[in-house]
N, C-alpha and C positions, 0 to 999 in steps of 0.2 A: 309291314311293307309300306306301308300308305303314310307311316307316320315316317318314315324313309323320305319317301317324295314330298312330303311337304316341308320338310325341317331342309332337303336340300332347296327346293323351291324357295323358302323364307331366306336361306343364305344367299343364294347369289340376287335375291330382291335387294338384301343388305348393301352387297360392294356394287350394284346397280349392273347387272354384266346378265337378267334375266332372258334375254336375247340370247345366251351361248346354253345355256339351260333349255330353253325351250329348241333352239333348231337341233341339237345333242338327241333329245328327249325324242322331239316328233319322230326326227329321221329313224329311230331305232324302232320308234311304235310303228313306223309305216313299213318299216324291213319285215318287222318280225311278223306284223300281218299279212302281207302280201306273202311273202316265202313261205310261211305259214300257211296261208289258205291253198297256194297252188301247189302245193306239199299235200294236204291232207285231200284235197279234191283229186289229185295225181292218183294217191294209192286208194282214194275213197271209190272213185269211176271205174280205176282197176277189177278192184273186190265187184263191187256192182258187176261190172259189165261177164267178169268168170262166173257169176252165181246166174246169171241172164244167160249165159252161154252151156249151160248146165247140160249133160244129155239129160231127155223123160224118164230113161229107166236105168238102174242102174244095174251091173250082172251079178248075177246070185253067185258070188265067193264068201269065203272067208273074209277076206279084206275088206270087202264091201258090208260083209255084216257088221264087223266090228265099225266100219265106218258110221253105220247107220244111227249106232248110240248117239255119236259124238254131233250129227246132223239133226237128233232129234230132238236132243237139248239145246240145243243152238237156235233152233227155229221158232219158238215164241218169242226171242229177242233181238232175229237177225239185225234188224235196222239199229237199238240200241248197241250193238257188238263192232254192226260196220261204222256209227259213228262215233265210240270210243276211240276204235282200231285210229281212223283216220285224224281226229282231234289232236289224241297223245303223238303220233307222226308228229303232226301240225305242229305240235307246242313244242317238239324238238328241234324241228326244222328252224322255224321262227326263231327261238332264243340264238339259234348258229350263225342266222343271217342277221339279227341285229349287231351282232358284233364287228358287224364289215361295214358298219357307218362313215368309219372314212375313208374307206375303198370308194364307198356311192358318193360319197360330196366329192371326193377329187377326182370323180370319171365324169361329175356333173358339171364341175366348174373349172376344168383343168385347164391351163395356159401354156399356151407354145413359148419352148424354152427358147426357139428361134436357133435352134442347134438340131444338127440331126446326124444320126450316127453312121459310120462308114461303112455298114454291110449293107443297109436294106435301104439308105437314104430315107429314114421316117423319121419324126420331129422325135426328140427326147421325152415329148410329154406323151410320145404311148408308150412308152415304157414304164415310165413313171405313172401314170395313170389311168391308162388306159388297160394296158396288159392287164393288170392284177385287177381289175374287173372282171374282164373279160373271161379268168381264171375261174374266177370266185362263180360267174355263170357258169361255165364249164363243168366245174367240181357240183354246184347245186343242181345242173341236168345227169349229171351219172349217181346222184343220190337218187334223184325222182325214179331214175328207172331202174334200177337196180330195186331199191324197197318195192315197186310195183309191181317189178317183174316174180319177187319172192311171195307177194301177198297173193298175187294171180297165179301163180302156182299153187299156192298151199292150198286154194277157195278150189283151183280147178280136182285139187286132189280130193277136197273133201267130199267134192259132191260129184265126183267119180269121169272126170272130164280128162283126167292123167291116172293113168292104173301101172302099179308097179310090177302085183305079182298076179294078177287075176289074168289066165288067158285070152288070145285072141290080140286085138289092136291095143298097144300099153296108152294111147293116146288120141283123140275125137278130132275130128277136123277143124271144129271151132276152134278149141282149146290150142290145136297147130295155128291156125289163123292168128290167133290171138299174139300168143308166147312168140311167134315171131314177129309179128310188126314191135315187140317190146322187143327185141335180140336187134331189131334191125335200128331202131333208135337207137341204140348201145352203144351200136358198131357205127353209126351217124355220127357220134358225138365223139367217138375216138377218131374218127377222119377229120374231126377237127380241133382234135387232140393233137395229132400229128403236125396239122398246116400251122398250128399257135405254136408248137415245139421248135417250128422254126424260127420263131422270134425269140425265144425262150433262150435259144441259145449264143444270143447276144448278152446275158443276166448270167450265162454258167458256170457255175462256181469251178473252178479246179485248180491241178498241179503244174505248177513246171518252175525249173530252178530259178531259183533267188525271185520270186515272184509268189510270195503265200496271201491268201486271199485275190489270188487270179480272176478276174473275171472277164465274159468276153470267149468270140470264137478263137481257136486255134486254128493250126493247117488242117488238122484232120476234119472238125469240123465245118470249114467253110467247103473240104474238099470232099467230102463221105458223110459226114451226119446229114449235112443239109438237102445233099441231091436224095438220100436215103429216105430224108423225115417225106419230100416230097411226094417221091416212088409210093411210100405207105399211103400216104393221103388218096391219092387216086386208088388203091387195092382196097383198101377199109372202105369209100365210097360205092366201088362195084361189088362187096361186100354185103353190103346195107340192103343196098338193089338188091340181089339173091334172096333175104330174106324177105322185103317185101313182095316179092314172087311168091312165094308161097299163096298168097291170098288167092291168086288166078291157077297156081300152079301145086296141087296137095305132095306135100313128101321136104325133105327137108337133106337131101343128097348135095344137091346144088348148093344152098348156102351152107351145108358144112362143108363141102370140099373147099369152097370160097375160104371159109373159114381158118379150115388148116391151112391153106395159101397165102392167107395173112401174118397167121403165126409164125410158117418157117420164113416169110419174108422179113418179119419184124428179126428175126433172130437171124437168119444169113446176112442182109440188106441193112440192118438195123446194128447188128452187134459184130459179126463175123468182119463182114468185109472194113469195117474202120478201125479193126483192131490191125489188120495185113493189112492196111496203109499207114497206121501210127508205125507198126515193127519196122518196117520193110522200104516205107518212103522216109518217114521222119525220123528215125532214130539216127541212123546212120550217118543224118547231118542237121542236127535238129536246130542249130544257129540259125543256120542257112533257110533253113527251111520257116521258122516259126517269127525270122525278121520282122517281116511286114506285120503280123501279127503284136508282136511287140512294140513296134511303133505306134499300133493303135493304141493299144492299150495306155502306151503310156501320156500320151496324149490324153486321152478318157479322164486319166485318172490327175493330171494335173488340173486339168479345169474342172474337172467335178469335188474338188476339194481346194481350189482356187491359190492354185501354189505355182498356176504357169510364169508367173511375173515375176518371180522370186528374182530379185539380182542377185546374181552368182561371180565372185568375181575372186581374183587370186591375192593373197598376204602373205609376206615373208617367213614372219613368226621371230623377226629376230628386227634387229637395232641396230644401226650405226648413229646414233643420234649422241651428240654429248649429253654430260649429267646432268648441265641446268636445264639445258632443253627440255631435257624427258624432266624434272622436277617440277619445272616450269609449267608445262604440260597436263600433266594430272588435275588441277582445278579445272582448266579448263576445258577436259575430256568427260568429265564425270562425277559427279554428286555424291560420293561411293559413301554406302550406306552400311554404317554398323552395325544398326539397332535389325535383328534379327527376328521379323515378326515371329517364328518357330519355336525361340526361346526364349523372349521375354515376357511374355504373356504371366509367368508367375509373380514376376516383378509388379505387373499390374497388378495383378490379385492381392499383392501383400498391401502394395505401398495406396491405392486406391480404391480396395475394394470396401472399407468403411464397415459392414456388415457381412455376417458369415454369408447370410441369403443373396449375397450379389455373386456374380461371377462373369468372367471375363472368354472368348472363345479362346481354345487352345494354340490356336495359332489366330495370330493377329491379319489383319489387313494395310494394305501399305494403299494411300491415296496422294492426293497434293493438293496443299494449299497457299493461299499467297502471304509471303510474306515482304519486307523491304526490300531484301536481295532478290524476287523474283519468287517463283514459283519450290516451292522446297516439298521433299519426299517425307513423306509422315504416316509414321505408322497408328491405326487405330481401332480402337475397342470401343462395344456399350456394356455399359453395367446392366446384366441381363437378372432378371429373376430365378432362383435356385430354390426353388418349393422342396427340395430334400435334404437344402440344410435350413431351415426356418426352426427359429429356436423350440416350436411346439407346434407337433402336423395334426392337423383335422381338420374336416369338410370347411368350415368356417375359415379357416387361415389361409389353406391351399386355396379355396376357390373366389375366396371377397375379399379379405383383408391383403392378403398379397399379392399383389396383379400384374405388376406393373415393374421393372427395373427402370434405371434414372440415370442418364447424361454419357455424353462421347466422353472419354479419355481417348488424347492425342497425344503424341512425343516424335518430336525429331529425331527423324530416319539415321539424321550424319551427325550428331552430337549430343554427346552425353556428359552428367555431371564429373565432378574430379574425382567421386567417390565408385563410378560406374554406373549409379545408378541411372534411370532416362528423363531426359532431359524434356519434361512435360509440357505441353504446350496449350494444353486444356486438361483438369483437372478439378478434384475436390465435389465436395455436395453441398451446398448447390454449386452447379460448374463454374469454374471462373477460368477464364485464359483469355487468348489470343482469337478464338473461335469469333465470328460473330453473334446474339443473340439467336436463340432457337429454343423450340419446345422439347424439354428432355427426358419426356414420361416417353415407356420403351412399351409400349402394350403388345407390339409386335417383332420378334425377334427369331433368332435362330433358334435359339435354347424354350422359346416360350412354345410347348406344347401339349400341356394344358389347357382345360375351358376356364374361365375367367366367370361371373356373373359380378356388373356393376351399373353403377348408376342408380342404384334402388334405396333402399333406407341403411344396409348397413355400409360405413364409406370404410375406405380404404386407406394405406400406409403409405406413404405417398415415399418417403425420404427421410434418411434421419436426421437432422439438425442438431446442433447444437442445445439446443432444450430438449431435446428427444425428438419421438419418430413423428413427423407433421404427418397429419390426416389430407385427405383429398378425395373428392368422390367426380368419376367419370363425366366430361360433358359431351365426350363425340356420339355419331351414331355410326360406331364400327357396328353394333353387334344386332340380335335378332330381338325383340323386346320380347320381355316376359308378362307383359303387363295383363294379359288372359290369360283366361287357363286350360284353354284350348291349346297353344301354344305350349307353355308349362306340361301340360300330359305328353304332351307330341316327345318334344324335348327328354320328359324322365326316360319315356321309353329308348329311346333313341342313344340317350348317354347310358342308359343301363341305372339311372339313379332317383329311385323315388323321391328322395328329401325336395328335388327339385318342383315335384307336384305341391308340398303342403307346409314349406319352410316360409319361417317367419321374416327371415330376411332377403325375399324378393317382392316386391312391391313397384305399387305404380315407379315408370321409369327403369324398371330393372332391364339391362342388356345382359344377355350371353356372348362371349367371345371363343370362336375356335376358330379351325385350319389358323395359326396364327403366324406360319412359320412361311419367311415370303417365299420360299420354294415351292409350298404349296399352295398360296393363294394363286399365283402364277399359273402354276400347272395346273390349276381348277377352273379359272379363268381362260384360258386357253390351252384344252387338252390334246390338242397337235401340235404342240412343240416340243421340244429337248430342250430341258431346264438345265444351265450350268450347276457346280457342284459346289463354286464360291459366293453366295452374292455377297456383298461388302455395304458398310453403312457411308453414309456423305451426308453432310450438313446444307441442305438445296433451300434457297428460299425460306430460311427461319422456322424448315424443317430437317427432323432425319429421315432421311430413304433412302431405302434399302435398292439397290442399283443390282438385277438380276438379269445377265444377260440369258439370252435365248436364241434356237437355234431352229430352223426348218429342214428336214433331212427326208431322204429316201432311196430307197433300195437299188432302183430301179433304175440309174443310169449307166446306158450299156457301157460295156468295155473296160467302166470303172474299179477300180480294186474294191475289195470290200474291208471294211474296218469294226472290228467291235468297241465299240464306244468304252466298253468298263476296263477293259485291258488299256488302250491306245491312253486315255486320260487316268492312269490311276502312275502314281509318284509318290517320292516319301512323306508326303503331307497329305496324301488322299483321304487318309483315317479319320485326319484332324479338320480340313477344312470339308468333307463330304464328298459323298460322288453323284456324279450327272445323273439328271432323270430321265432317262432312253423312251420314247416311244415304242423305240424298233432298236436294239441294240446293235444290230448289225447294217452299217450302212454302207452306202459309196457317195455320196454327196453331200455335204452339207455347209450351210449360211449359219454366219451368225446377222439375220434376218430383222429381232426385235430385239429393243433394249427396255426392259421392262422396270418400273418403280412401287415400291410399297413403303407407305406410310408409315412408320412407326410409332403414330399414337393413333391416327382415324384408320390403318388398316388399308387405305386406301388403292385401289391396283388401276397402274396408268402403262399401258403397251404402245410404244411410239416403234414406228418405221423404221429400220434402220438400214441394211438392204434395199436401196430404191429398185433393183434392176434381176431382183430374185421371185422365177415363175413360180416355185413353192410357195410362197409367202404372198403372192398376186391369187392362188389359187385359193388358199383359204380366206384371205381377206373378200374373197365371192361368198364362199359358204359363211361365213362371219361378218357382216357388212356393219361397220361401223364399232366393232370390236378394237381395232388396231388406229391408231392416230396417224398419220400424216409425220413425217421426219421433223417438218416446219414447227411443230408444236413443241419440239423441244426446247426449253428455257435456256438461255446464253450461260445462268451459273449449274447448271445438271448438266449441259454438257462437258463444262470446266472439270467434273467427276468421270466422263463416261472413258472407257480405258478396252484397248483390248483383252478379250477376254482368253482364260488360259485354260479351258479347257477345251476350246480352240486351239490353240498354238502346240498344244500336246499331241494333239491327231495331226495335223499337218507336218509338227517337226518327226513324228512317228512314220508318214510317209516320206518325208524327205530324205530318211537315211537309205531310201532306194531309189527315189524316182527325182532326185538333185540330178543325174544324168541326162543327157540329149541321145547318147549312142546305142543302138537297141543289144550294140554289141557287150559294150560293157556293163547294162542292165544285167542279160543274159549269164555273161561270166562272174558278176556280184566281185569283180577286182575292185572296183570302188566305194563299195558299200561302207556306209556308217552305221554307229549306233549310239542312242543319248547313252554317257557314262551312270554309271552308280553311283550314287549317294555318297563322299566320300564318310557321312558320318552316322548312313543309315545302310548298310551294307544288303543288297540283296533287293535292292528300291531303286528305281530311277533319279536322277539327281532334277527337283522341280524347275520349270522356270521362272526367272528374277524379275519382278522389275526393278527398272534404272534407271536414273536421268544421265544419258549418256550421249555421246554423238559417236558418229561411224565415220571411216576417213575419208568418205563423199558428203558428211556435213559440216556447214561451219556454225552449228553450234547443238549444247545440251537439248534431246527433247526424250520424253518420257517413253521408255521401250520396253519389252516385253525380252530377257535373253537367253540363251541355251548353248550346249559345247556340245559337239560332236567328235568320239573316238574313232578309230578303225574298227573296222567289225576284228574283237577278240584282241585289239589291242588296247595300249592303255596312252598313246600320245596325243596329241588335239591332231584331228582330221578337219574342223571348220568351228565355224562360232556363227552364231546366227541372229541378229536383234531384227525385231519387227516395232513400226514405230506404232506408240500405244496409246499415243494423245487423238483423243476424240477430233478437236481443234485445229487440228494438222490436216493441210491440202495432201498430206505423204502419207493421212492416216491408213496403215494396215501394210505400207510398205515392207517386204523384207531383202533384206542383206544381210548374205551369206558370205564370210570369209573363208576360202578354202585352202589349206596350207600346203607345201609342198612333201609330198611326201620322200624325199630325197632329205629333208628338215626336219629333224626330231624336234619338237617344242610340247613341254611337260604337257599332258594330260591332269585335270582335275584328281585322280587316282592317284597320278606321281606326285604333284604337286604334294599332297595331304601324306605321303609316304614320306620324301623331303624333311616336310615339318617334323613327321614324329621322330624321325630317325636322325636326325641333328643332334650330336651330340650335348651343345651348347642349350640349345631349345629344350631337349631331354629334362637337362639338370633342370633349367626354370619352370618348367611345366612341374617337377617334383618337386618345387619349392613351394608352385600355388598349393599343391595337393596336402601338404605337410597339415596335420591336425583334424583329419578324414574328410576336408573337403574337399570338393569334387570341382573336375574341371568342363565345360561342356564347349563346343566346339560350333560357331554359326556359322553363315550361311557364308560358302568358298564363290566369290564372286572373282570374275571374270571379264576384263577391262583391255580393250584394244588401245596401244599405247604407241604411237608413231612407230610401228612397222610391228612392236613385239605386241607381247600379252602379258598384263600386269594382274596379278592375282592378291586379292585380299580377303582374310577369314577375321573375322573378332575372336575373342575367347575369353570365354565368363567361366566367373568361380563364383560355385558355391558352399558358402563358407558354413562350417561344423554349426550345425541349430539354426542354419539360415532359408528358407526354404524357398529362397527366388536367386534367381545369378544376376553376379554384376559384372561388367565388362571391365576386365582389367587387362586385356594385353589386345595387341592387334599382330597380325604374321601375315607380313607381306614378301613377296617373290616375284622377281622380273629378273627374264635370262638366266642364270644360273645362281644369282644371287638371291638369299633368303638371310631373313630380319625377323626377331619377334622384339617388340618395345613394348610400353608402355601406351603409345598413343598415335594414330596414325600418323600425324604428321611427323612424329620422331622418326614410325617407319619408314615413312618415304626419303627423308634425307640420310638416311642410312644408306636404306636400299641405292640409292642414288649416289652416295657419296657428295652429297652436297651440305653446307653445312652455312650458315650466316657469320662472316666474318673470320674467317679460315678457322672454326671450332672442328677439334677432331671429331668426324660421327662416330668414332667410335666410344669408348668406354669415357662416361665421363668423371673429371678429377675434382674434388671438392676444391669451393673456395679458400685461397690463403688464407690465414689466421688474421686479423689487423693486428697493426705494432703493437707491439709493450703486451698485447695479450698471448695468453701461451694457449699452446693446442689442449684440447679436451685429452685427458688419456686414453688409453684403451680399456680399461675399468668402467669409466665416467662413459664414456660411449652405451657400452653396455648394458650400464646401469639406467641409462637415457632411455634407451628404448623399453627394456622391461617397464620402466615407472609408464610408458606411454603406453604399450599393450597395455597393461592391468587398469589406467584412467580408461581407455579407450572400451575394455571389457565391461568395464563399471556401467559408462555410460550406456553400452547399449541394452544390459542387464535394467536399468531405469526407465529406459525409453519403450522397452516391454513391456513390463508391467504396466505400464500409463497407455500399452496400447498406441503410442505415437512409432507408425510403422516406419515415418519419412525419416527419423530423429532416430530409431535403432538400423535404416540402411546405414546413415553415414558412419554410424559409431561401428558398423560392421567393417566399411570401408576401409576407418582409422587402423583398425583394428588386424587386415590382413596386412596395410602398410608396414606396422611396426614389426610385424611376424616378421616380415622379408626383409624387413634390415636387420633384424634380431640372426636369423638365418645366415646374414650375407655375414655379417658381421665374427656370428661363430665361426662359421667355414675360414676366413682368411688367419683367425688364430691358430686354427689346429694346424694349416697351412702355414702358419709362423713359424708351430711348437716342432715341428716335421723337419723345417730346415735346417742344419746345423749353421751358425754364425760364421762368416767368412775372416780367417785371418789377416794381419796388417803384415807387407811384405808376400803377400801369396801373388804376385805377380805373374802375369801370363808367360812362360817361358821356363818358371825356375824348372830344375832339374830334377829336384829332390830331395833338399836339404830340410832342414827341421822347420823353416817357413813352409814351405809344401807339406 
């Protein structure tokens, strides 16, 4: 246990954050003490004071003899017995109450939300912080007297103060004295049990239609529970009084009959009579009735999850706009993004990943960076270390030799090569691109969860080079040193690994590196927050950091709906990208408050302000002074990275598919309820949301957003679209806009849309053309584009090709109004879809170029022969480009290689289509009759 505390001690000395460790620490030492002592003093004085109250003689039974054994043994250790008895209490007690450390810091340092709720008129922060102290006291006085009341019985039994079966009085006046002033504290504490129930039921969880996760009073409530909890209060007080009575007044008639008059009151007053006003008043018109009620709540529960502002406005869902218009249009609407963070991530692995031990996350990250046209959508990866494929595992390689992955991999969101492959924008080892200069050793990462030891005599594999794998030995001080061996023992014990006591390869200089995963450095650094479930890398200042948003949340505001954080944020990529680190799973308010940074080579954790005007985040930054930075501190290029966060926008658009309404009436009736559609290509999963560089038809121009579709509840057409803008940098940042369609206007649903596609006859056959030779075809990400009045739908679609094991983008399916296109490339689609074309070129099918004079056409033989020679060069080469391990040089030869297939395909089909038609005769003119021409 000791070497527990110190190795944590030694870590947070490391990231310097020793301040969140020691106020953590104390608070919990001074809980468990304090609760603790007045715990075992509680039942200690009890015991004492029944053995002081003892009758002198005890009466000659049975019962009493046998007691006698049990008193006589007991008596050369009483004091050892009563200070065990009261200790072990103690140490119970103590370890309960330390764990309500940040019940006490935020009942100590709590800030008025400057809101106050519509039943009681009290500020938001006793609920949130006060209440659940308040509780936690509450619950800790009915432990004290309850355990004291049983140990002062058992002490009165043993030493004959309560008698069961021995005639005459079962029980001594003291012993009555006693047992009642403890019944009468009981009954104290539930009288204010009762009067806090009534604030209690501003937080009460319940039922009522289209409203799950209810909380807040109802009619019956405001009308019967509360006058009820009341009523109790004063009967439990004159309750209490009775019992106290006793002292002056011997017999115990009075406070039981009190007693039972509290019981049938709790049960008539308490349960009976607000059941005959839910039946009897509300049922029968429960609209009517639970109105005002619902207006609070929904009120509550839009600013306690900060969605009051949302503009909500109406879209046609349809077009009268001509084709150049609307073609015209699309640049300048939207940045529409091919590349499929979901799905390329294999691509990166093959074409980039250089060595088995590197890997890439399953799903990628989409950010922005600048380029000449502006700011452009870029998807991006680190080459993470993979310690379980390293060509040879053992202590030495996993923990010193391999430590570290190496450099961003970047590629354009909206452009890809001819071949499909992406379109890289920072690449190779050592990195070269577009990026600017930065440090590319990855010591800290998502995948890195392993301890590292370095810096010490044996160095590390730094990269592989062209000459092989360069060396490099550690210069930061992320880690804890090992250079004692005080330290060294702490450590073996603690990892569970001797070699770390007496191996030769730690030496002066040597660090330890753990928690290395910035979700939990984060979350260790500051362990009152809700940790998002994506953080994403960025290149800041000639470094990478890790960009971790964060969240301040609590239970505790009244009226507000309650949400469970793992349901509300989980979607078909929740697997891949992770999920939120809940303090409290179940919430009704939350900020995203901080935006938090770590390092990925010094480890470093930097939590900047982000929320200026959130009491949460005011409240711990009391209890943590100097933990949290100032908004001002953040750097002009980290802000250029910082993005709304989407495990955010997941609970908010989760609440929006109810509480988008102003009318309590049509909350009630759920006639306009939404709900996010399904995945159309992960069925049974919520469909994630996008970013985009897009504008909405109140901007005049692209800015980077966060987007989502909304269905009917149990239908499948669009009910609304919703983009929230997502650039840090924007005076509009965290705006949303919500388009709402009419429902009188069927316009595809993401569901129909992806049904459309498959079920096109046309699309059918070329989707089985890619598939020909058992590769497979995969389906990205169905984006969703507001397009001067309609909605413009675009999917990618990657093949992967037989022996290939990453997709490449070879077609695009695009859809606007009733029209659907699969091409080759989007811009094709779009002038399709659009029927726009440069230079009156049919969009439709195109015609090969004439022959030039004097030269005659290729056969249909030669044709054929053309492409077979082209597949089999095409195979050859990627067959070469294998072996040599050159992954970039067997994508394109794969490329080449499906090209030829599909003209080879096209090419057969229109022959057997040739051999099928019989030859038209000469004279078979339209009209003959029937003569031997016909």
């Amino acid at each position: 246990m000791f070497a527990g505390f110190w190795t944590d001690w030694l870590w947070y000395r490391s990231v310097d954050y020793t301040s969140v460790y020691r106020t953590e620490l104390l608070t919990r030492v001074t809980m468990f003490a304090v609760f603790g002592v007045l715990m075992a003093l509680a039942v200690g004085f009890n015991i004492w004071l029944a053995h002081r109250l003892r009758p002198p003689l005890s009466a000659m039974s049975m019962e009493q003899q046998n007691l006698d054994r049990y008193r006589m043994s007991i008596a050369p250790y009483k004091r050892w017995v009563l200070l065990a008895v009261a200790v072990v209490i103690g140490l119970i007690a103590g370890g309960s109450a330390s764990s309500q450390w940040r019940t006490w810091l935020q009942w100590v340092n709590g800030t008025s939300f400057g809101t106050t709720d519509p039943q009681f008129g009290m500020d938001v922060s006793f609920f949130a912080f006060d209440y659940p102290f308040y509780r936690f006291l509450l619950g800790f006085g009915f432990a004290v007297v309850v355990l004291s009341t049983l140990a002062a019985a058992l002490t009165h039994y043993l030493y004959g103060g309560v008698r069961l079966t021995t005639p005459g009085s079962r029980i001594t006046p003291a012993a009555t004295g006693h047992l009642s002033v403890l019944l009468g504290i009981f009954v104290a504490l539930k009288a204010v049990a009762y009067w806090l129930d009534r604030y209690g039921l501003a937080l009460k969880s319940g039922d009522l239609r289209n409203a799950e996760g209810w909380t807040g009073l109802r009619y019956v409530d405001a009308n019967a529970y509360l006058p009820a909890k009341t009523i109790l209060t004063i009967i439990a007080a004159i309750c209490a009084l009775l019992f106290f009575a006793t002292l002056w007044r011997r017999g115990w008639q009075l406070p039981v009959i009190g007693l039972g008059l509290m019981v049938l009151s709790a049960v008539l007053i308490g349960g009976v009579y607000p059941a005959l006003v839910q039946q009897f008043q509300v049922r029968p018109n429960e609209q009517a009735k639970e109105t005002e009620y619902i207006d609070k709540h929904m009120e509550s529960t839009k600013d306690a999850y900060d969605i009051a502002d949302a503009q909500i406005e109406d879209y046609s869902g349809t077009s009268e706009a001509e084709p150049e218009t609307l073609r015209n249009a699309v640049n300048t609407t939207a940045s529409i993004r091919l590349l499929d963070p979901s799905v390329v991530s294999p691509a990166f692995q093959q074409i980039q990943q250089v060595r088995g031990y590197y890997q890439f996350p399953a799903t990628l990250d989409v950010d922005r960076y600048p380029t000449e046209n502006g700011d452009q959508d870029t998807v991006v990866g680190l080459r993470e270390m993979n310690v379980n494929q390293l060509p040879e595992r053992n202590w030495i390689n996993e923990h010193f030799r391999y430590t570290h992955g190496f450099g961003m991999v970047a590629a354009s969101g909206t452009e890809v090569q001819d071949n499909g492959q992406p379109s890289f924008t920072e690449q190779d080892l050592p990195p070269r691109g577009e990026l600017p200069d930065y440090e590319p050793r990855i010591y800290f990462g998502e995948y890195t969860t392993q301890y590292s030891i370095v810096g010490g005599p044996q160095r590390e594999i730094d990269y592989a080079g062209e000459d092989g794998e360069v060396e490099y030995s550690y210069s930061g001080d992320a880690g804890v040193s090992l250079g004692n061996w005080f330290n060294r023992a702490a450590y073996a014990l603690t990892m569970g690994e001797p070699q770390i006591l007496y191996s030769g390869a730690i030496g002066q200089g040597s660090q330890i590196l753990y928690n290395r995963t910035p979700k939990e450095r984060v979350e260790a650094v500051a362990p009152w927050l809700t940790i998002d479930g994506d953080p994403y890398p960025a290149v800041v200042d000639g470094r990478i950091q890790w960009i971790v948003d964060a969240y301040t949340t609590t239970s505790g505001y009244p009226y507000s709906a309650r949400t469970t954080l793992g349901d509300a944020t989980e979607t078909s990529l929740t697997e891949n990208q992770g999920e939120v680190i809940a303090q409290e799973n179940q919430v009704n308010y939350i900020r995203n408050s901080v935006k938090a940074t770590v390092d990925a080579y010094s480890g470093e954790v930097s939590l900047y302000e982000w929320d200026e005007q959130d009491p949460v985040l005011q409240t711990w930054r009391k209890a943590f002074p100097g933990v949290v930075q100032d908004r001002d501190a953040i750097s002009d290029e980290l802000m250029d990275h910082l993005r709304y966060p989407q495990d955010l926008f997941n609970v908010q658009r989760d609440l929006l598919q109810r509480y988008h309404v102003d009318n309590p009436a049509q909350f009630y009736s759920g006639s306009e309820r939404w709900e996010v559609p399904d995945d159309p290509t992960h069925q049974g999963q919520s469909v994630p949301p996008y970013y985009l560089s897009m504008k909405m038809p109140d901007q005049d121009e692209q800015v980077f957003s966060l987007t989502t579709s909304f269905t009917p509840l149990n239908r499948d057409t669009l009910a609304a679209y919703m983009a929230v803008e997502a650039d840090a940098r924007s005076e509009d940042y965290g705006t949303m806009r919500v388009l709402t369609l009419p429902s009188t206007t069927t316009v595809w649903g993401p569901q129909q849309v992806q049904s459309r596609f498959n079920s096109d006859p046309e699309i059918a056959e070329s989707i089985n053309l890619l598939r020909r030779g058992d590769s497979e075809v995969e389906y990205g990400n169905l984006l969703t584009v507001p397009l001067e009045g309609g909605l413009l739908y675009v999917e990618p679609v990657y093949v992967r090709g037989a022996g290939q094991n990453y997709p490449l983008l070879q077609r695009v399916l695009v859809a606007y109004g009733e029209e659907i296109v699969f091409e080759e490339s989007l811009d094709r689609a779009l002038d399709v879809v659009f029927g726009v074309t440069e230079e009156g070129e049919d969009p439709g099918e195109e015609e090969p170029p004439p022959p030039d004079e004097g030269e005659e056409p290729p056969t249909e033989e030669a044709t054929l022969q053309e492409a077979i020679a082209e597949a089999e060069d095409a195979w050859q080469e990627g067959q070469d480009a294998l072996a040599e391990g050159d992954w970039e040089a067997y994508g394109a030869a794969q490329g080449r290689l499906e090209e030829a297939l599909a003209r080879l395909s096209e090419l057969e089909s229109a022959r057997n289509e040739q051999e099928e038609t019989p030859p038209a005769e000469e004279g078979n003119n339209e009209g003959d009759g029937g003569g031997e021409g016909a």
